[in-house]
C-alpha positions in Angstrom: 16.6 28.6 5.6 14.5 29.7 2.5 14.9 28.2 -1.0 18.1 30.1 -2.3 19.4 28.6 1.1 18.4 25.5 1.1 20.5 22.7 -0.1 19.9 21.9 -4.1 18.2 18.6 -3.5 15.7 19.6 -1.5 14.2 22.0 -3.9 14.5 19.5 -6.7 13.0 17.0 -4.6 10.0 19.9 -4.1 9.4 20.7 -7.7 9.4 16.8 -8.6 6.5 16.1 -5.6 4.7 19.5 -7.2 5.2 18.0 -10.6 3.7 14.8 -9.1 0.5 16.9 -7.6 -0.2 18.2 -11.1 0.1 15.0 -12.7 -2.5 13.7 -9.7 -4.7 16.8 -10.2 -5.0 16.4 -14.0 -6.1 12.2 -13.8 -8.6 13.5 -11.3 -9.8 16.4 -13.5 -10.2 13.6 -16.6 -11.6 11.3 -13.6 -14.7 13.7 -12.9 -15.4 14.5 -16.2 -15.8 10.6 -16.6 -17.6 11.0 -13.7 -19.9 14.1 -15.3 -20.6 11.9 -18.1 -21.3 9.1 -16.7 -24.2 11.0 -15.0 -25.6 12.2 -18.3 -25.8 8.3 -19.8 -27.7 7.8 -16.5 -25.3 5.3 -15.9 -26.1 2.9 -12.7 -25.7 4.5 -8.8 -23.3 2.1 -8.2 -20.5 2.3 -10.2 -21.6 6.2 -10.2 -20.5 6.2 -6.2 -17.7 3.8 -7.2 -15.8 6.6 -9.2 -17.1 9.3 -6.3 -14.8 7.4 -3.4 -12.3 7.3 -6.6 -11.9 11.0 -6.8 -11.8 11.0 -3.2 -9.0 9.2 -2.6 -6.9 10.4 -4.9 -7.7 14.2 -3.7 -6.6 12.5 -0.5 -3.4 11.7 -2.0 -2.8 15.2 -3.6 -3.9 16.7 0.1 -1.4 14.4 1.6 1.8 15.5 -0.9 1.0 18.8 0.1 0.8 18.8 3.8 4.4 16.8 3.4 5.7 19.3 0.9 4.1 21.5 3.5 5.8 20.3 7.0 9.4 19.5 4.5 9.6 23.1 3.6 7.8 26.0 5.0 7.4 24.7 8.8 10.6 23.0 8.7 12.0 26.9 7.4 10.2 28.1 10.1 11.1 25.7 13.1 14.9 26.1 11.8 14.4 30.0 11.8 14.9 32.3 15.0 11.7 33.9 14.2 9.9 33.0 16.5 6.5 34.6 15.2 7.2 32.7 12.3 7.1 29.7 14.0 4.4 30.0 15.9 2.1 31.2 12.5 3.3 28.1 10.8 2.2 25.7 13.2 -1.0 28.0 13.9 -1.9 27.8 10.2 -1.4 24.3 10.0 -3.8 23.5 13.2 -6.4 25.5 12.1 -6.6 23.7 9.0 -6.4 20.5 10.3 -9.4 21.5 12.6 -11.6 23.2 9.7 -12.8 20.1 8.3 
């Protein structure tokens, strides 16, 4: 199944996650230029750190959308394919990842 065979809502439900992931990225971008700034006032450590674990977390949160959009669509295509290679790249791709970091 690829996405001119996949079933309409599925793709819709992709590009509204992806929507959601640029919405995300774009409150983290304004988040460390806060963050840039707040660095130039020599602002205190503290709530310097504070917005550091911020940005953190919500890259987290735009790491975990993708690994879902991830396992919903291109190793779910794979796993329901008879390519077996395929397959077995996916989930190799996706274990090496996990283990880089």
């Amino acid at each position: 199944m690829n996405d001119k065979t996949r079933p309409h809502g599925s793709h819709c439900a992709r590009r509204d996650r992806r929507a959601g992931v640029s919405r995300r990225l774009a409150r983290i971008e304004g988040q460390v230029r806060g963050l840039s700034k707040m660095i130039d006032d020599d602002r205190y450590c503290i709530d310097m750190l504070t917005q550091v674990k911020a940005v953190q977390a919500a890259l987290r949160k735009v790491e975990g959308e993708l690994l879902s959009d991830h396992a919903d669509h291109c190793l779910a295509d794979a796993i329901a394919s008879d390519d077996k290679a395929e397959r077995e790249q996916k989930v190799s791709e996706l274990v090496a990842l996990l283990l880089k970091h």
